[in-house]
C-alpha positions, 0 to 999 in steps of 0.5 A: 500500500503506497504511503505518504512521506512528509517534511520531517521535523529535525530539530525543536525549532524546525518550521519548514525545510528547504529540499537541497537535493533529491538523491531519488528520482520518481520510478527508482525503488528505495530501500529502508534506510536510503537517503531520500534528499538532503533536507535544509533546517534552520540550523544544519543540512542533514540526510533524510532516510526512507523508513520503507521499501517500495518505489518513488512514485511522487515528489511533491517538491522539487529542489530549493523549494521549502515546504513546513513541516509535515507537509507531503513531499514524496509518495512511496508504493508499489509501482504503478499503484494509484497514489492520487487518493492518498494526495487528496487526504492530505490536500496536496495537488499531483506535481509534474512528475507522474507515476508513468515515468516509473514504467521506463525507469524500472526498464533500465533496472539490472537483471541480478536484482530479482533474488533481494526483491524477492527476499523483501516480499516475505517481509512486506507482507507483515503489516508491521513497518521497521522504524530505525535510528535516523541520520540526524546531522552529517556528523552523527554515528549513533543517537540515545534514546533520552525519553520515550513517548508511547509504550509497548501497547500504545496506539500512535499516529502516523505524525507523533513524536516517538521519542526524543534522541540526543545527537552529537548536536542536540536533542530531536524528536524521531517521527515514525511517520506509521500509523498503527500500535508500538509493537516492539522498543529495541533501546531502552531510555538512556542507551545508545543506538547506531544510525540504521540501527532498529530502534522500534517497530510500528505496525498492525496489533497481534501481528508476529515481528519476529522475522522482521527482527531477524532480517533487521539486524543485518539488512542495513549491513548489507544494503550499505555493502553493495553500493561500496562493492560496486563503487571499489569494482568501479575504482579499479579501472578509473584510478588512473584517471582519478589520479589526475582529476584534482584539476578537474571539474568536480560537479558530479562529485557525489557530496552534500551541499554543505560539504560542497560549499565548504569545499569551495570555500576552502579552495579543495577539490571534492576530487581529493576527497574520500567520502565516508557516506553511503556510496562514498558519498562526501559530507562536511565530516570529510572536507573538515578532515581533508588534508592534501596527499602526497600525490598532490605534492607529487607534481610540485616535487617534479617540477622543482626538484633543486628545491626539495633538499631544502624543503623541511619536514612536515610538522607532526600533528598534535595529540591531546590526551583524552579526558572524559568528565561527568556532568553534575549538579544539585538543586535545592529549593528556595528558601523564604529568606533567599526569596526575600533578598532576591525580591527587594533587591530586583525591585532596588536595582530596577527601579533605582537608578544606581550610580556609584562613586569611588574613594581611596582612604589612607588608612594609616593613622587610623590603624594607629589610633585602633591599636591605641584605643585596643590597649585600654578599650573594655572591648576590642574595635573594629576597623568596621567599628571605624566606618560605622562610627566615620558614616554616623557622624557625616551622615549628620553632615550631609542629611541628603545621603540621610534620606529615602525615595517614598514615591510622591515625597522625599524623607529626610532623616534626621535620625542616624540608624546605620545598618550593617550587612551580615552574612548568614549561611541562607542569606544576609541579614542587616541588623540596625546600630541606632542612633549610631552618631551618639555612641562610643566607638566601644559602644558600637563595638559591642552592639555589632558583636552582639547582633552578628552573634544573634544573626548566626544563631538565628536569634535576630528579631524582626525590631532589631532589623527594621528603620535603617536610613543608611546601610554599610556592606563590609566585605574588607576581611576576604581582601577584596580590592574593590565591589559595589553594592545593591541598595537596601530600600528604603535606604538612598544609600549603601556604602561598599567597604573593602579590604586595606590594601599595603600599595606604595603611595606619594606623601610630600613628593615622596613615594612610601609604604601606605595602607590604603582602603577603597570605598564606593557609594551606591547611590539613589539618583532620585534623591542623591546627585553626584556632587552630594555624593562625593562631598560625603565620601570627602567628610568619611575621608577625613574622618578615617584619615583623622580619626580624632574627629571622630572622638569631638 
């Protein structure tokens, strides 16, 4: 019974393929298996096999033509079989290439063909069809079934998508393009099967597949043999010829397309080349891996031969070790406090305008005056006790950086409550020091212990983290150099704290060893401007270069 071929899908994207090239024409018999035409998707030009035996009695779409997917591009049957009802079902026109060419094309067949044609009408009376491993791209030798989508039992559509094989390329869907029940699965999920491979078989229910099984195995073996024993008889005789056709036209070089254009844009002649496709046929694989003879360097040897002591020897190529690695992962849900970070702070950096400003702070007075103050303080201070303390107090100064964006207003605080970033295994917490201007460096000291303390055990309550107007992110204890930071609303600002680095600086026209601390502003463009800005970062300078103001 004649069946219709339709575009095949060949990869996720895939809406219409151009026909590069028919390798059948209407009359010629076709084997499962045989590549029908060469198919242009949107992202390879791969071989399109027939998955059964019969004659071409119809193409539907000549070459260079596109046609999307699922559309009937070819009719396979017996010859000289009706086709024309099986064309109004699936609303296509006959093209103008009838079933009456087959007649003188059969003509022409060879007369040792009887016996395999023979052989095949056992096996074409089983009303069971053969679905095998497609040629998915030029470069696939084998597919592995990632997922199936029937199973034993399943009754499937002549367009459903069996199952879903990853290439060397991608994964694709495999169309059985049959109607019928999923009668056999010879690859389970996650195993691996050869191009021509039988990987299913699709067919009418109860009906014994066993001598379809039996032939499949070796069928495509054999069927791929005969055309390269004939292409090495064929050889034989031509070597010579072959020998000198490098500068020859090569347009009746069977190869693919693709392959023929990276030819010509290599400057090689498919003369050259071997084809490791059916029937030696070229593809990209092989114009990729090409690389001139010696019979190519032959005639250049004769026609200089003074030229060939100084020659030097050709580079050996390099082979690298082969390494084989395994993917992994590991995935963990969200918790509701990485939810809360990841929400406020999206909704902070879209819809704040952020812009950023950088300071360098000499920090060697202040490493000075902590190692003082350590030596008769009930607690020890912190560098990040400093800058708290340093912000507190110019924050007081410059009551715009003091300040929150509230949609139809602007609030300016004028309240200090500083609020210091830490880092908990789930997340960032930022405990509030308030009224952080009117306390001790000691005082704040203990106030930063104590909550970071209570971070880490989970022991931070909810008023402790609420009302911060300006907020610190002190990452200066890993020795980062430099970062910036995203700002924590409602606040206008965030200060980014790095390590102090020991860098050569220039003091009274003199280059020497300083300590130096880099400081960046995250600012609100709403509520804060650049200048206002930098005239902060200048008080926080002074204050740390000179931390005896911090102590007035």
């Amino acid at each position: 019974m004649a069946e219709v071929v339709k575009m095949p899908k060949m990869s996720d994207t895939m809406t219409e393929g151009v026909l590069a090239k028919w390798h059948k024409k209407v009359g010629d018999k076709v084997k499962s298996g045989d590549v029908l035409a060469e198919i242009e998707t949107d992202k390879a030009t791969m071989d399109f096999e027939s998955y059964q035996d019969g004659t071409l009695l119809y193409i539907g779409i000549q070459e260079g033509a596109a046609a999307p997917v699922d559309a009937v591009i070819a009719v396979l049957g017996k010859e000289g079989e009706d086709y024309k009802s099986l064309l109004d079902q699936a609303g296509s026109a006959p093209a103008a290439e009838p079933a009456k060419e087959a007649a003188p094309v059969a003509d022409k067949a060879p007369a040792a063909t009887p016996a395999p044609a023979a052989a095949k009408v056992d096996l074409s009376s089983i009303p069971a069809t053969v679905i095998r491993m497609p040629l998915l791209s030029d470069t696939m030798t084998e597919g592995t079934i990632e997922k199936w989508n029937f199973k034993v039992g399943d009754k499937v559509k002549a367009d459903d998508s069996l199952a879903d094989v990853a290439t060397d390329k991608a994964t694709m869907e495999v169309v059985g393009y049959e109607a019928g029940t999923l009668l056999y699965i010879g690859v389970k999920e996650g195993e691996a099967a050869q191009v021509n491979g039988i990987i299913a078989i699709v067919g009418k229910e109860g009906t014994d597949i066993t001598p379809l099984l039996q032939d499949g195995g070796s069928a495509p073996a054999a069927e791929a043999a005969a055309p390269a024993a004939e292409a090495k008889s064929e050889a034989a005789p031509t070597a010579a010829a072959e020998t000198e056709s490098s500068s020859s036209d090569d347009s009746r070089v069977k190869a693919s397309p693709l392959a023929r254009k990276i030819a010509k844009d290599k400057g090689i002649n498919l003369n050259d080349v071997k084809g490791s496709a059916e029937g030696g046929r070229i593809i990209k694989k092989d114009v990729e891996e090409y690389t001139p003879s010696a019979k190519a360097a032959a005639p250049a040897a004769e026609a200089a031969p003074a030229a060939a002591p100084s020659a030097a020897p050709a580079k050996a190529a390099i082979v690298l070790p082969t390494f084989t690695g395994e993917e992994k992962f590991s995935e963990r849900p969200v918790t509701q406090m990485r939810k809360a970070i990841s929400r406020r702070l999206s909704e902070s950096l879209f819809t704040a305008p952020h812009f950023y400003v950088t300071m360098s702070i000499d920090m060697d007075q202040a490493i000075t005056a902590r190692n003082r103050m350590n030596e008769v303080a009930p607690v020890k201070i912190s560098f990040n006790d400093f800058v708290v303390k340093a912000c507190a107090v110019a924050l007081r100064q410059h009551p715009a950086i003091n300040s929150s964006f509230l949609g139809d207003k602007i609030r300016t605080n004028e309240h200090v409550h500083v609020g210091v970033a830490v880092a908990v295994d789930e997340g960032l917490l930022v405990p509030v020091i308030k009224f952080a201007d009117g306390k001790s460096l000691s005082h704040i000291s203990v106030e930063v212990k104590e909550f970071a303390g209570k971070a880490k055990s989970k022991k931070l309550q909810p008023a402790e983290m609420e009302g911060s107007t300006f907020t610190i992110s002190n990452l200066g204890m890993f020795g980062v150099d430099e970062f910036t930071a995203i700002i924590n609303t409602p606040n206008a600002c965030i200060l980014a704290v790095s390590g102090i680095q020991a860098v050569p600086v220039v003091k009274n026209g003199a280059v020497v060893p300083g300590n130096v601390m880099k400081v960046t502003l995250s600012a609100d463009h709403r509520v804060v401007d650049g200048a206002t800005a930098a005239a902060f970062l200048q008080t926080l300078k002074q204050l740390l270069e000179e931390p005896v103001r911090l102590l007035i």
